[in-house]
KENUVO-895872 format. One line per 4 residues: number of its first residue (from 1); for each residue x, y, z of C-alpha. Coordinates in steps of 0.25 Angstrom, whole numbers. Layout:
<recs>
NUM	X:Y:Z  ...
</recs>
This chain:
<recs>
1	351:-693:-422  358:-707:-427  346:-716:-433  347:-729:-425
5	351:-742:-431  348:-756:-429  362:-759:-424  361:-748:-414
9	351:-760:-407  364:-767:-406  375:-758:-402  374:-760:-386
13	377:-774:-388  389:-772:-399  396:-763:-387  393:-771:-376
17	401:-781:-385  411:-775:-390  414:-768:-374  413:-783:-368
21	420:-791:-381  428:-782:-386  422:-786:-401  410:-790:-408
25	402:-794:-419  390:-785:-424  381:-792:-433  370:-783:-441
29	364:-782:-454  366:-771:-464  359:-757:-460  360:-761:-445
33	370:-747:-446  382:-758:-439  395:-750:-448  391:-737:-443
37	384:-738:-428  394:-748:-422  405:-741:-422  400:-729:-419
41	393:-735:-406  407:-742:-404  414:-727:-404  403:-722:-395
45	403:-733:-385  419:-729:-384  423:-745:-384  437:-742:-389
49	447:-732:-388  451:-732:-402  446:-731:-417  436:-741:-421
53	439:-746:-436  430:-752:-442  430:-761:-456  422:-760:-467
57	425:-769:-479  422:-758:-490  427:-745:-490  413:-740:-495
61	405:-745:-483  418:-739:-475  416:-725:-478  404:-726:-478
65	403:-730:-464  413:-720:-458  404:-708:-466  390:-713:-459
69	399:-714:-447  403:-702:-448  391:-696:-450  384:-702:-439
73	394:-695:-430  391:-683:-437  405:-682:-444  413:-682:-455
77	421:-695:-457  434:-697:-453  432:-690:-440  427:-700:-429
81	423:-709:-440  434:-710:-453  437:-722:-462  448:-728:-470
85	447:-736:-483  456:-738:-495  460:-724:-502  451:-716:-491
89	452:-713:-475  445:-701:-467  449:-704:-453  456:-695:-443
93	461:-695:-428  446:-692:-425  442:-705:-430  437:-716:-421
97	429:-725:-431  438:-729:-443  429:-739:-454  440:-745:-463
101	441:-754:-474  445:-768:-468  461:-768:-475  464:-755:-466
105	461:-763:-454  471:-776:-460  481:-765:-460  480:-757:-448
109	481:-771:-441  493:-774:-448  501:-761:-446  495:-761:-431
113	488:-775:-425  485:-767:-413  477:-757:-418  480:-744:-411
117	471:-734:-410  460:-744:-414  447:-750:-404  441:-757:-410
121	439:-763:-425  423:-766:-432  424:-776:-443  411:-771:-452
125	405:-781:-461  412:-791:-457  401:-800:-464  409:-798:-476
129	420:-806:-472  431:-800:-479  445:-802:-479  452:-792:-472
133	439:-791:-462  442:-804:-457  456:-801:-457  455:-789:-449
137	446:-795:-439  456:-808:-438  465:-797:-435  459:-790:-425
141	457:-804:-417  470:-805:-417  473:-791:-414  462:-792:-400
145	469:-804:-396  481:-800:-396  483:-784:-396  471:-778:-394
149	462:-786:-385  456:-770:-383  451:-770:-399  436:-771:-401
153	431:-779:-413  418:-778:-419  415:-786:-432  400:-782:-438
157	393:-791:-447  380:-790:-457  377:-803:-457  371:-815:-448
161	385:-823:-447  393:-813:-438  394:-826:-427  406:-831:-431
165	414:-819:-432  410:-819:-418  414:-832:-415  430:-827:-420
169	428:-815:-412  422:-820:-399  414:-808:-400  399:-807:-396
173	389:-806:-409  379:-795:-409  369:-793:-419  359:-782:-424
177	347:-785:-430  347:-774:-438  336:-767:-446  331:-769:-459
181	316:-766:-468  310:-778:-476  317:-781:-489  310:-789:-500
185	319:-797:-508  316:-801:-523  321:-812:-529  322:-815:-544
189	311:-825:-548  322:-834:-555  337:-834:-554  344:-828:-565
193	347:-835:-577  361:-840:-582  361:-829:-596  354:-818:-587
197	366:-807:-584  363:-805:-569  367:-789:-568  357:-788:-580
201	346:-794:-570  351:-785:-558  349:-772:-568  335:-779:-570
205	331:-782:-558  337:-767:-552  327:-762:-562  318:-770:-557
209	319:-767:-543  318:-752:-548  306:-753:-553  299:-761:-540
213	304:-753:-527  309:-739:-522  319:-735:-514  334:-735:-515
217	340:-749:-523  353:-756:-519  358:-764:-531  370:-776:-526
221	379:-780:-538  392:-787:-536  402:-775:-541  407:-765:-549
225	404:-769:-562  389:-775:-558  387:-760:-553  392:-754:-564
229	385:-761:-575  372:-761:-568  374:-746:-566  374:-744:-579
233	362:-753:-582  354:-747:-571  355:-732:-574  350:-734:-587
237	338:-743:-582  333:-737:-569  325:-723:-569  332:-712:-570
241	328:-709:-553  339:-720:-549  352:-718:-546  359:-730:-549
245	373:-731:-538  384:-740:-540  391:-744:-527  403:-751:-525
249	416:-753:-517  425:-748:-530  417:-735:-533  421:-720:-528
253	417:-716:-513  408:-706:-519  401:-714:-528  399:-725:-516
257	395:-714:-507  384:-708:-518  378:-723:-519  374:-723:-505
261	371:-710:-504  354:-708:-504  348:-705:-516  346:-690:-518
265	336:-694:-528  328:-705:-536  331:-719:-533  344:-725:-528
269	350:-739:-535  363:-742:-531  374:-754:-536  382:-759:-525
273	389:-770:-522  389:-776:-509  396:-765:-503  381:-760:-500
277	376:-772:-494  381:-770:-478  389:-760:-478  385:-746:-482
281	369:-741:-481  364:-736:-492  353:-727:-489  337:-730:-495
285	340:-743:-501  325:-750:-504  330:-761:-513  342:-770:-515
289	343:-778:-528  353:-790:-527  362:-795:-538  366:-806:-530
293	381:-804:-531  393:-801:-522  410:-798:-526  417:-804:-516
297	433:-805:-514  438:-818:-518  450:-822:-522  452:-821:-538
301	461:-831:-542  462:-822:-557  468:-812:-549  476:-817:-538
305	468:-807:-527  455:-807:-521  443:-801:-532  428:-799:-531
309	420:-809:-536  405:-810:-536  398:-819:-531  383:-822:-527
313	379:-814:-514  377:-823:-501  363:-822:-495  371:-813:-483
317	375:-802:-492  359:-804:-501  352:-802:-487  362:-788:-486
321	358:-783:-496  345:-786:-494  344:-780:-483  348:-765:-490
325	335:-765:-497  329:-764:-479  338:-753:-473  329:-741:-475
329	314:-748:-479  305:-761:-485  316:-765:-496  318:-774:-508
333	329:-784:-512  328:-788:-526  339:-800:-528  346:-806:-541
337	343:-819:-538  330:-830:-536  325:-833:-521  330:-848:-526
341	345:-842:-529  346:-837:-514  346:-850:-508  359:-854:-515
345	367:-840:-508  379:-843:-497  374:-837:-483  386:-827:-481
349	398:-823:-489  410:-830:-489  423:-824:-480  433:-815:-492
353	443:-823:-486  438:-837:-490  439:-832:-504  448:-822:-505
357	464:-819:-508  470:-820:-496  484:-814:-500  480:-802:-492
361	475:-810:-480  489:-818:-480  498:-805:-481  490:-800:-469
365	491:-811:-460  506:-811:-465  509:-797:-459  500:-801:-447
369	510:-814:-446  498:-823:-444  491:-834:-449  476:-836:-453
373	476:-845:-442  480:-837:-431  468:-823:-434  454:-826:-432
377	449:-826:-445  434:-830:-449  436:-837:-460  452:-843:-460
381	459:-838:-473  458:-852:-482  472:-859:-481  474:-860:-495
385	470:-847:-501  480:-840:-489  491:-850:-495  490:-846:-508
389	489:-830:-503  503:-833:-494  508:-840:-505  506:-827:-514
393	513:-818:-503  524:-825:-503  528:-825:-519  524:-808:-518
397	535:-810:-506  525:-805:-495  528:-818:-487  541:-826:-483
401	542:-839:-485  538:-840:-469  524:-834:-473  529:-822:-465
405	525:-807:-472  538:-800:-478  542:-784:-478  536:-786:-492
409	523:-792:-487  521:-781:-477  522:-771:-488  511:-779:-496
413	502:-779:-485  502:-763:-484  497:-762:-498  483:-762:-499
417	482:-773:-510  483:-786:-513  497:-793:-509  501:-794:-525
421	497:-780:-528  505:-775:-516  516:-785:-519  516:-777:-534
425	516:-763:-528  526:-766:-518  537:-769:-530  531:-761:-540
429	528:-747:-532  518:-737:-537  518:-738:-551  511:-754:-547
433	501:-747:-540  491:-747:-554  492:-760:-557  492:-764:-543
437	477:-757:-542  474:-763:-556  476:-776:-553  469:-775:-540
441	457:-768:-548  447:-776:-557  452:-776:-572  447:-762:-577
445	447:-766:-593  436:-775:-597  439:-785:-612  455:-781:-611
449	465:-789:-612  473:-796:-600  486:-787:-601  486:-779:-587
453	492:-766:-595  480:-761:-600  474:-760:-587  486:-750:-584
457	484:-746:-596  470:-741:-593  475:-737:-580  484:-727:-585
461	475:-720:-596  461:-725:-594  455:-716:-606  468:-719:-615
465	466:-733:-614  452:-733:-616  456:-724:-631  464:-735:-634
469	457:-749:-629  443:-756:-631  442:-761:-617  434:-756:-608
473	440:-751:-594  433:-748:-581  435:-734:-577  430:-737:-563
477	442:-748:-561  451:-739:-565  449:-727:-559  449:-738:-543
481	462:-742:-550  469:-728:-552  464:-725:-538  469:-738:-532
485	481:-736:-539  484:-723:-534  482:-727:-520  492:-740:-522
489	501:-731:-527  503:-723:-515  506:-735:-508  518:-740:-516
493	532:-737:-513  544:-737:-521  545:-737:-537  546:-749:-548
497	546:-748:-562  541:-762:-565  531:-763:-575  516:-767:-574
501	518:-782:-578  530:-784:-566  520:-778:-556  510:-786:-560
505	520:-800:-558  523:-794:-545  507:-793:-540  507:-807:-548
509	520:-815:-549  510:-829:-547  502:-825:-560  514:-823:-570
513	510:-829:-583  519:-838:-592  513:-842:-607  511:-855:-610
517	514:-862:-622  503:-863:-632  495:-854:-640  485:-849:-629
521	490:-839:-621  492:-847:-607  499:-843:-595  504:-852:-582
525	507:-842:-572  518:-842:-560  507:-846:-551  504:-857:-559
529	493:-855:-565  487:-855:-577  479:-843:-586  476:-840:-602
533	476:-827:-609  465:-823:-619  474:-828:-633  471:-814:-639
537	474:-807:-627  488:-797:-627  494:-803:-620  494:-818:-625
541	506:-818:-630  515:-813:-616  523:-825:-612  522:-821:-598
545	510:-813:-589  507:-806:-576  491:-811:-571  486:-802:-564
549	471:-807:-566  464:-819:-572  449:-827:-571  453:-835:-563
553	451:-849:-567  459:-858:-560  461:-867:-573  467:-855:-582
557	464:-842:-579  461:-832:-591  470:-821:-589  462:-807:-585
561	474:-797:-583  489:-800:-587  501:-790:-590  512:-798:-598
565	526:-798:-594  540:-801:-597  548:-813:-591  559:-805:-590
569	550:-798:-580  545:-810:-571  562:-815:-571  564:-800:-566
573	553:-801:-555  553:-815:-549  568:-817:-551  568:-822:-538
577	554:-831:-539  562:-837:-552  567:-850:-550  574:-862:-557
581	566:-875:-554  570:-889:-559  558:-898:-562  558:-912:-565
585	544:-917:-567  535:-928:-573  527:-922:-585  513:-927:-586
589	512:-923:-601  525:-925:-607  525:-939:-597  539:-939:-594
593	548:-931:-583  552:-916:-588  565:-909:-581  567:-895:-582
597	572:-884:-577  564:-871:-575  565:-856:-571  550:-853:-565
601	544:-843:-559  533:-849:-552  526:-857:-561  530:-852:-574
605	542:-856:-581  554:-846:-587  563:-855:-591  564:-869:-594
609	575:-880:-596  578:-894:-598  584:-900:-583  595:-907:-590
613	601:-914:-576  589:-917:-568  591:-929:-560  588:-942:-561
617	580:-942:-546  573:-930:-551  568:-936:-565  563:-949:-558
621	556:-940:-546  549:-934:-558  546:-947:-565  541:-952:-553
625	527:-942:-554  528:-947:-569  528:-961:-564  515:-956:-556
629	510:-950:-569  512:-962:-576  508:-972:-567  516:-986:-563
633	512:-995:-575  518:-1008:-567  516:-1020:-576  525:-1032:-579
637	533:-1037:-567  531:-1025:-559  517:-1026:-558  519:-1039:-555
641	528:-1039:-543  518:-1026:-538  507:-1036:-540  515:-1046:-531
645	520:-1036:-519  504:-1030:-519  500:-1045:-516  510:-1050:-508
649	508:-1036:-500  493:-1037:-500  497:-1051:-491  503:-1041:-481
653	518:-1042:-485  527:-1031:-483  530:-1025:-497  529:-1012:-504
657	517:-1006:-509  516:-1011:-524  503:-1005:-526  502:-995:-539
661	499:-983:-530  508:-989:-517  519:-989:-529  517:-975:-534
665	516:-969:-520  531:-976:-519  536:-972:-532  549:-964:-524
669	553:-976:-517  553:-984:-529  552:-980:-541  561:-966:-540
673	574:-972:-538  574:-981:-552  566:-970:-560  578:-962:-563
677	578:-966:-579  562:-964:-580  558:-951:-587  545:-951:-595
681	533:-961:-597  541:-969:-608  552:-971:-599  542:-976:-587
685	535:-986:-598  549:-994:-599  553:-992:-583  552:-1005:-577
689	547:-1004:-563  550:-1020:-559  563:-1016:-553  559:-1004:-544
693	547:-1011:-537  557:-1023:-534  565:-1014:-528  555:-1010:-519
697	555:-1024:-513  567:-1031:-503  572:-1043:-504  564:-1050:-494
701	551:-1043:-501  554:-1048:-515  556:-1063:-506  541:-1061:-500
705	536:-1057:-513  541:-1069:-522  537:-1077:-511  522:-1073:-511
709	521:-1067:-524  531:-1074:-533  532:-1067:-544  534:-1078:-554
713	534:-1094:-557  545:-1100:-561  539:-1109:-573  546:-1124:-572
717	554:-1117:-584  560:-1108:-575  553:-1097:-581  547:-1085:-573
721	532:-1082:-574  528:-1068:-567  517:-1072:-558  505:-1062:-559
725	499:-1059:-548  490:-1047:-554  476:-1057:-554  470:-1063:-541
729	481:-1075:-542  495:-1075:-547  496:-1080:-561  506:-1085:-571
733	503:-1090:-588  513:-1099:-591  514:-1110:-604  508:-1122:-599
737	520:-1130:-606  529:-1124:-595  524:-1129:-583  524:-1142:-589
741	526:-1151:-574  520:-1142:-565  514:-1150:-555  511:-1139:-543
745	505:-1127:-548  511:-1115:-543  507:-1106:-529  507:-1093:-525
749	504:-1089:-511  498:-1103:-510  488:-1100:-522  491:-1107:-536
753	496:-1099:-546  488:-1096:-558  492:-1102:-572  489:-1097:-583
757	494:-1108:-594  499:-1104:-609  499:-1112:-622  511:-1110:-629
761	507:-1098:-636  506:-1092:-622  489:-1091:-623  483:-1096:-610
765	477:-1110:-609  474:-1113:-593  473:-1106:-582  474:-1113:-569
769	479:-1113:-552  481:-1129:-554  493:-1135:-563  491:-1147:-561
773	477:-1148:-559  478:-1144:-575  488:-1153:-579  478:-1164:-575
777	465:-1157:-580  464:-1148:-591  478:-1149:-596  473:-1161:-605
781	464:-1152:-613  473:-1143:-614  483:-1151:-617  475:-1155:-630
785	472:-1141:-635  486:-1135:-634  492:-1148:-641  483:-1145:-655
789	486:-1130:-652  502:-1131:-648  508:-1146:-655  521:-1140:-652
793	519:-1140:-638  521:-1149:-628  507:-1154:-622  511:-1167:-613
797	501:-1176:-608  507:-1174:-593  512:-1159:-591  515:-1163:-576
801	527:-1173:-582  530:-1164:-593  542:-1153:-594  539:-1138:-593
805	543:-1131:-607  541:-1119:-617  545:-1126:-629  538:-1134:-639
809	539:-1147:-643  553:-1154:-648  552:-1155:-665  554:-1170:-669
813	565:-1172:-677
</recs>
């Protein structure tokens, strides 16, 4: 007899549901036996006439599904229950339940929108937001609006914040409580310190756990390399009754079907990642210990894909696990963290597609012919991660310059890899198909150098390599990529005989490397940005590379993965993204403007040249940013008459805008057409700007001005004297001598001119807004001081009655 489950509680409303809606969402917690009772309730109720496919975001969790299916049924798998993942499928025309990995469902939309021979579609664990899960149910929308109004859709969730995929489905929420034993969560006393290494203080606290409880132990660590490590640890520190289990997505079927397998005897401990924490029920777990960590997919700018990174756990996925300890009895959570640290967790985890590469996204929306605004998605795709994905279809020539998917496109899309590793085994056939899984893989050497070679290298001849090498390589990475490797190459068509450095430019024609000058081995790549090699490293001295992985940093990244290659190469391949560009530009450094003539591949440069006939317009276009650079600098008579024109346009006259930054935002107007001769900050220096801003203003303008702002005073002597208008009152300094008979002082605007009057040595000796008021006053003492100082000098008693003059006095004969 079938043990009941808590969702079974649930079921009659789910199928009233999905019989009256047509979709659903299902939310339960782990254990509540979701993944494997509602589609077979679904099947039993007879709600659609054909398969039920169902998604699962691990491969893992879907076999795993189909077997206890299956076996529920009484079966063996691949009759009425089967499944499909990457590299393995047992179905047949028996099969009415399909679990599938989320891609296959991507591309059985792609081939057929309509789904034939499909009722209805389950989204599993949808709480784990990833990429092609959300795709595929925008997908589906789509395809019950417009094809298939009859298609059921039921997304099930683990966690409390299933409302709003309801909300985008129109779909009615129904929830199961499900069932669960108490779990008792330890925390750490204090949070770990910055020196303390925190997977030597999971193997401590593991131990630790040993030692206080019984029962089987679930150990979460972030991946591979955590697992393997503590494995290590672990078998050597734990009694000799445990049974220490790795489990992760990368390992063998077999070995993933042992670790969840009972213990035939002693005790059970087993390393997983969160692969164990919704998805799969491992039987007689008592006790979870928590490291705290998580790998998510994000987008690896090193790269150029999406990888894993880790991350803290949110407090979504630490209550999941959690709740593993309570499935079967009373259990025990023992957490890598203080009570105080859990305060500062994120509620949920974020959507993959707010973080991740979306190049994959952007080659399936292509072939779809639609646009993230027209699919129901969750979480809309960010705008400008999805320009920077489209903007990388179009250089591998998946998409026109319409944005429209190409023949080749639709031949990338096909290939179950990323968009530049398909791009690379399209043109390169089957002899690309190991590096296209190396490069897709984790590097498998550890403290070698950068050159991609030796990972082929190792590939070829794992045990020969290791004769003749120090470095150590990770068998297990190689084996995934021998069998990946295998697989691609099925896939490819056709022959080529390039070699691994011009497959490599292929997957990466943005990451091709030129040296810069100097002694450190730097590189400015094609995308245009910037990485160094280790100076010891082999291939320091290559003048040109392919990147195929770095850190990262956005500054300079430090090269992780590189193959040199010849530039004879890079012409033979990009011939047609090679171009001759001519480039006349202001240089900050050399501060003068630099005309040349070069060939470029993106942003590297292969050739070089002097541009001998460049234009005049086009230097003084470039000048122009240099002017910019340098700034105006207007002294003399031009700051003057801009000092005049800002006043006089202050009063509401209609003049141009004289104003330093009104004159830089008009430089085209003004300044360009005269600029012609001006090539470098020692020729700006001399440039005399006077006559350019004069020529801004009409003949009538330049009336107005000299009316309201004169811009000098004509002395009695006839001489001119620029009018300074730079203070709060227009200004002149002018030798007392020569305004000898000035009897009316001087008016601007109706206010009195400021003097400023000079001894004949051209030092100040008054300053005053009243000529004649002086001549009667002060001019008496000052009279008497300058005639012991200057005797030469004419001092009259009346300078109203004497003669303007700059001379000194007649000698007597």
């Amino acid at each position: 007899m079938t043990p009941r489950l808590p969702i079974d509680d649930a079921i009659p409303e789910l199928l009233q549901a999905l019989r009256t809606h047509g979709r659903a969402v299902l939310q339960a917690p782990p254990g509540a036996g979701k993944t494997t009772r509602a589609p077979l309730e679904m099947l039993k109720a007879g709600l659609c006439d054909g398969r039920i496919v169902m998604l699962e975001p691990r491969r893992l969790a879907a076999r795993a599904a189909a077997e206890r299916m299956a076996e529920t049924l009484g079966e063996p798998v691949g009759q009425t229950v089967g499944y499909r993942v990457r590299g393995d499928t047992k179905v047949s025309k028996a099969t009415q339940i399909e679990v599938v990995t989320e891609g296959i469902l991507t591309r059985m939309l792609q081939s057929e929108p309509d789904l034939p021979g499909v009722g209805a579609v389950i989204f599993d664990e949808f709480h784990e937001r990833s990429l092609n899960a959300d795709l595929g149910l925008a997908l589906c929308l789509e395809v019950t609006g417009a094809l298939r109004d009859d298609l059921i859709l039921l997304v099930m969730s683990a966690t409390l914040d299933a409302e709003p995929v309801g909300q985008l489905m129109e779909a009615p929420l129904i929830t199961s409580e499900g069932r669960s034993y108490p779990v008792e969560t330890r925390w750490l006393d204090r949070p770990l310190g910055a020196q303390v290494r925190r997977l030597d203080a999971l193997i401590d606290l593991v131990a630790q756990a040993e030692r206080e409880t019984k029962g089987g132990m679930l150990v979460f660590l972030p991946g591979e390399g955590e697992i393997r490590r503590a494995e290590a640890a672990l078998t050597r520190r734990l009694p000799s009754d445990c049974t220490v289990s790795p489990l992760f997505g990368a390992l063998p079927f077999s070995a993933q079907r042992a670790a969840i397998a009972p213990a035939k005897t002693g005790r059970k401990v087993v390393l997983a990642t969160s692969i164990a924490e919704t998805s799969l029920t491992i039987p007689d777990i008592r006790v979870v210990v928590d490291m705290g960590q998580a790998r998510r997919a994000r987008f690896d700018p090193g790269s150029g894909m999406s990888r894993l990174v880790t991350e803290r756990v949110t407090r979504a996925e630490a209550t999941q696990r959690a709740g593993r300890a309570g499935r079967v009895a009373e259990g025990v959570c023992y957490r890598l963290w203080s009570k105080g640290e859990e305060g500062a967790l994120v509620v949920y985890p974020p959507a993959e597609i707010e973080a991740a590469d979306l190049t994959g996204l952007a080659l399936e929306l292509a072939l779809w012919g639609a646009e993230p605004g027209d699919l129901a998605f969750l979480t809309p795709p960010p705008e400008g991660a999805l320009a920077e994905a489209r903007s990388l279809l179009a250089m591998l020539g998946a998409l026109d310059r319409n944005g429209r998917i190409t023949e080749h496109g639709r031949a990338l899309a096909a290939l179950p890899l990323h968009p530049r590793l398909a791009h690379m085994l399209v043109h390169s056939g089957p002899e690309a198909a190991p590096l296209a899984a190396l490069m897709a893989e984790r590097d498998p050497l550890r403290g070698a150098p950068v050159d991609l070679s030796l990972r082929l290298e190792a590939l070829r001849d794992m045990r020969a390599f290791q004769r003749n090498r120090v470095w150590q390589v990770n068998p297990g990475a190689l084996d995934r990529i021998k069998s990946e490797a295998k697989r691609l190459r099925a896939r490819a068509n056709g022959s080529g005989d390039l070699n691994p450095a011009a497959m490599a430019a292929l997957a990466y024609p943005d990451r091709i490397g030129q040296r810069r000058k100097g002694d450190v081995p730097r590189y400015v790549l094609s995308g245009g940005k910037g990485v160094v090699l280790e100076s010891d490293d082999t291939l320091a001295a290559s003048p040109y590379l392919v990147v195929t992985d770095t850190d990262g940093n956005p500054r300079e990244a430090r090269v992780r993965m590189a193959v040199g290659i010849p530039e004879g190469e890079i012409r033979s391949l990009f011939s047609n993204q090679i171009e001759w560009i001519d480039i006349c530009e202001w240089s900050k450094r050399e501060r003068r403007v630099l005309a040349r003539q070069q060939e470029r591949f993106g942003a590297i440069t292969l050739d070089d040249r002097i541009w001998k006939d460049v234009p005049d317009e086009t230097v003084a276009r470039a000048m122009l940013d240099g002017v910019r650079d340098l700034g105006l600098r207007l002294d003399g008579a031009a700051a003057r008459l801009a000092t005049r024109v800002e006043l006089v346009r202050a009063e509401g006259a209609d003049l141009p805008d004289f104003s330093g930054q009104g004159l830089l935002e008009t430089l085209e107007d003004w300044l360009l057409p005269i600029l012609t001769r001006v090539r470098n900050a020692e020729d700006w220096k001399r440039f005399n700007l006077l006559p350019a801003l004069r020529a801004r203003l009409s003949w009538d303008q330049m009336q107005e001005l000299d009316r309201r702002a004169p811009g000098s005073f004509v002395t009695p002597l006839g001489r001119k004297l620029p009018i300074d208008y730079s203070g709060a009152i227009p200004e002149i300094s002018v030798r007392l001598q020569e305004v000898f008979g000035v009897t009316q002082h001087p008016v601007i605007g109706g206010e009195p001119l400021k003097i400023t009057l000079l001894s004949p040595a051209q030092r100040p000796i008054q300053i005053t807004r009243d000529l004649p008021g002086f001549w009667a006053g002060s001019y008496a003492d000052v009279r008497k001081d300058m005639r012991a100082q200057y005797p030469k000098h004419p001092w009259p008693e009346d300078p109203t009655q004497a003669d303007p003059t700059l001379r000194a006095k007649r000698r007597k004969g």
